[in-house]
N, C-alpha and C positions, 0 to 999 in steps of 0.2 A: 466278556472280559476284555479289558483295554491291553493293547498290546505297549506294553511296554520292554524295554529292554535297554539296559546301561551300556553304550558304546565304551569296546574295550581299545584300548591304544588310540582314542584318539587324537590329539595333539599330534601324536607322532607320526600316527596315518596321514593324515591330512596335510600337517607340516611336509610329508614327504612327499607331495604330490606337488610342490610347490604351485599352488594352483595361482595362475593371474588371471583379471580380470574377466575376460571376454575370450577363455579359453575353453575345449568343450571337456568332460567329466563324467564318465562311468562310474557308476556301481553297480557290480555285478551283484551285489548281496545287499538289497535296498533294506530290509528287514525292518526295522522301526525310524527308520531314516535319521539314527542321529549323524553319521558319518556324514551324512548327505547334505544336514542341515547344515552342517559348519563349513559344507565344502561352499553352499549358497550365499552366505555369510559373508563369501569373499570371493565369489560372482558380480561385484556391484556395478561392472558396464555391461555387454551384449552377452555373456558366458549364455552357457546352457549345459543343464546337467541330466543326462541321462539315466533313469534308477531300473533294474530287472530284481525281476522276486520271482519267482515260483510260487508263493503262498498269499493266497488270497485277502486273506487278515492282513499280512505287513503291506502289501499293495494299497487296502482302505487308508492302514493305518498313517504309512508313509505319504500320503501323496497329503490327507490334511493337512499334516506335519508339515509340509514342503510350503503348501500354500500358504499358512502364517509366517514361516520363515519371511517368503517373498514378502508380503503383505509389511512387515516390521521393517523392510529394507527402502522402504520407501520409494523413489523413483526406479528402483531397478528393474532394469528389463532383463531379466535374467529367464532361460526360458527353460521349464522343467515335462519333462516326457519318463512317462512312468510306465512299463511292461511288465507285462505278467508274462516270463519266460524263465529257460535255465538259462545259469551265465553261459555253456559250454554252445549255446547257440548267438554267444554275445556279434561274431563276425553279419551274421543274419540277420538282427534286430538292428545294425548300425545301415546295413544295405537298405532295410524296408522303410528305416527312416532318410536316407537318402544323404547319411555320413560315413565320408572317406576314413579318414584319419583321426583322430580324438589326444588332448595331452595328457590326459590322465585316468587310469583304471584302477578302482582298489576291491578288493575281495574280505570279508570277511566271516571266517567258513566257521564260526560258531554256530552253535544252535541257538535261537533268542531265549530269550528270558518268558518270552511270552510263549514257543512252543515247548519248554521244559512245565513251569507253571499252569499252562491251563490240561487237564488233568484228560478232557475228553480225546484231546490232541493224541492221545497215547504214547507218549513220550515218557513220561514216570514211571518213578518203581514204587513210588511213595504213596500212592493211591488203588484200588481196585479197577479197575476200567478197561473197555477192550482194547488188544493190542492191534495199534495202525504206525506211529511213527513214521507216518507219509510227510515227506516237507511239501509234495504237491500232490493235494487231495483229489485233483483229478488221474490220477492214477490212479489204478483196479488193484494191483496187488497191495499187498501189507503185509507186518511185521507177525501179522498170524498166518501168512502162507509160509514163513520163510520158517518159522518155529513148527509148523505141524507138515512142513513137506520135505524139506532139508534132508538128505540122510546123515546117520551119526558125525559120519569121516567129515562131511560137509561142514554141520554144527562146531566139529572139533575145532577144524582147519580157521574157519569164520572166528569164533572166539579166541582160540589164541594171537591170529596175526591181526585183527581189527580190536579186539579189547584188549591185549596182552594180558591173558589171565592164565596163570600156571595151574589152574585147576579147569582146566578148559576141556580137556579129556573128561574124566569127569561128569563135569556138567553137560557136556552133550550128552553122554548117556545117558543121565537122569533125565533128560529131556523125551529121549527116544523111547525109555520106559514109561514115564508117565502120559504120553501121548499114546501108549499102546495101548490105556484103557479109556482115555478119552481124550478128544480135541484141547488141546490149551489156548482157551478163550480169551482171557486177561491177563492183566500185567500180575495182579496180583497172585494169580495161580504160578504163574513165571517165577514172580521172585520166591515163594515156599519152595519151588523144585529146585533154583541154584541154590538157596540158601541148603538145603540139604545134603548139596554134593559138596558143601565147603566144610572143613573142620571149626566147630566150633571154636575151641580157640582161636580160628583164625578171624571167624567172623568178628570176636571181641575187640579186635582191633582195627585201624585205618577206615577204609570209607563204607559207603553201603555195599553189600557182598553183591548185588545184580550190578552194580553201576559197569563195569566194565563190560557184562555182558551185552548189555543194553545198548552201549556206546557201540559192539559190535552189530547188533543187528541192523541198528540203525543206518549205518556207514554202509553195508551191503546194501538194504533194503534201498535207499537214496542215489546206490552208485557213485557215493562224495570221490573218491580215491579216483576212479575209472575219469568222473567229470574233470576233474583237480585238472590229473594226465594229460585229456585229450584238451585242455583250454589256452594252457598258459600259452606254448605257441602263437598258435592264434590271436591272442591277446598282444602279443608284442610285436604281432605284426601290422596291425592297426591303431600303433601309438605313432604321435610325429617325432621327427626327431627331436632328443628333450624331452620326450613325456615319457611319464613314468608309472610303472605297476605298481601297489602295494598291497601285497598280501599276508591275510594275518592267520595264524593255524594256531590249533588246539591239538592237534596228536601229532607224536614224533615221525607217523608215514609220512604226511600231511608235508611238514614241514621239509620232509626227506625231496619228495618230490619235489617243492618249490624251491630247496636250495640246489640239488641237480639240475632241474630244466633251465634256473638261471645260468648256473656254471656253464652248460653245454649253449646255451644263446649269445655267450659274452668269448667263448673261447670253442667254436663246432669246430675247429681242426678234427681229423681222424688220422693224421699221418701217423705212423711212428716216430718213437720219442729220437730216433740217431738219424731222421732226415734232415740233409742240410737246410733243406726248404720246406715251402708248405706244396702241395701237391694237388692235391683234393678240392682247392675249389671254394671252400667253403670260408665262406667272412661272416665274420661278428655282429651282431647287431646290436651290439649294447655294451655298456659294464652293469657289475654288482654294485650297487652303493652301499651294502648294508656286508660285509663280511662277515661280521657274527649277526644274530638277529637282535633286533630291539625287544628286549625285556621291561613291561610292567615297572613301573619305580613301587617303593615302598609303599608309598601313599595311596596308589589305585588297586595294590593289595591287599589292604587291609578296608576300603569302603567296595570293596567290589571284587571280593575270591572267585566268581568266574572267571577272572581274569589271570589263578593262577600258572596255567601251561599255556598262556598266548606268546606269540611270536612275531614277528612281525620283519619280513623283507624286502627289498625296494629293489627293482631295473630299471635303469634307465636307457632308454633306445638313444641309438646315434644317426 
């Protein structure tokens, strides 16, 4: 299956990276490389673009992708380096390649189009298929240790704060009962157990009744939230001054976090609010450029609904 997937925000991504020519370019979430291709696009002196993936497929995928990019850019010496890592090791991959400082980093914490789509991936609720939901298939665990070994409280705690599902209670227990007579192998045995702990009426409306649940296993099973956390940091501490982060989220932790970690990198004071002075030490490294997030236009809404809970915020280091 070709790995496809419709880059969401990106004009605006990209636009915000203000990228110039022979400057250097992160993506921590290389995935089908459109971000990356438009960032190359407009590499046309010595630039060099850095791409990290965790998933095997968007590595193959992206890095062809890349080299026609170049290839169409005619004399550019644009030079592209493509890693099979997590971004939260991005500090590490920039050391082993033997780079300081970088202008620009962008994140894009969707799931592709091609790990939701291809069915063996075990991402779906739409198909029968074992459940894995691994973004890096060299990992041992899966989305079937986490369903058949979790205790209730666990299952409960996981679905409510990573799916936000008011039937979350519930559903873990359906979970815990039907796994007391047998293992739950597939997605599709999955979704008959939530679908059962949900009131029909309610199934009859809004989206797939697993999707939330799904969205929470997977966010655990990945560690997205925990990676999110321990990166941003790090990330803008290996921007120059003038370069810029831009990252894009799909759930409201997601976005919670990147609007905090920004705040507290643009304003780390910890004094209290009736000190005459600042006390503590601590200096800014940056501002916000993005005060509210960039939202989707109309247009990318309607050829491209993945794209409707994306977000999109921007740091800029000083």
């Amino acid at each position: 299956m070709d790995f496809v997937h419709k880059s969401v925000l990106l004009e605006e991504t990209v636009g915000g990276l203000s990228v110039h020519r022979d400057g250097i370019y992160v993506d921590g979430t290389l995935g089908g490389g459109g971000h990356s291709s438009e960032v190359c696009r407009r590499l046309l002196g010595t630039g060099r673009l850095i791409g990290i993936d965790q998933d095997d497929a968007a590595i193959k995928a992206a890095s062809e992708r890349l080299q026609r990019v170049i290839q169409e850019c005619g004399e550019s010496r644009t030079e592209v380096t493509v890693v099979r890592d997590n971004f939260v090791r991005l500090p590490e991959v920039l050391d082993r390649l033997e780079v300081d400082l970088v202008d620009g980093i962008m994140l894009d914490l969707g799931v592709s189009s091609h790990q939701l789509d291809n069915a063996e991936r075990g991402f779906t609720y739409r198909e029968d298929v074992p459940l894995d939901m691994r973004m890096d298939r060299r990992s041992e665990r899966t989305a079937r240790d986490i369903v058949n070994e979790y205790s209730e409280d666990q299952l409960y705690r996981m679905i409510r704060d990573y799916g936000e599902d008011k039937f979350a209670k519930n559903i873990a227990k359906h979970i815990v009962m039907n796994r007391g007579k047998k293992p739950i192998e597939t997605t599709g045995e999955l979704v008959e157990i939530i679908k059962a702990a949900i009131p029909m009426k309610v199934r009859a409306v809004g989206g797939h009744p697993a999707k939330k649940t799904f969205q929470a296993i997977r966010i655990e099973l990945n560690r997205e939230l925990e990676v999110l956390t321990d990166s941003i940091d790090r990330m803008i501490d290996r921007l120059k001054p003038g370069g810029r982060l831009c990252i894009i989220t799909f759930h409201s932790l997601e976005d919670r976090i990147v609007k905090v970690k920004f705040r507290n990198n643009e304003n780390p004071c910890t004094c209290p609010p009736n000190f005459p002075a600042c006390v503590c030490g601590k200096v800014s490294k940056g501002k916000v450029i993005t005060r509210k997030p960039i939202l989707p236009g109309e247009e990318e809404l309607e050829t491209n609904p993945r794209s409707q809970s994306a977000k999109l915020r921007i740091f800029e280091r000083s």
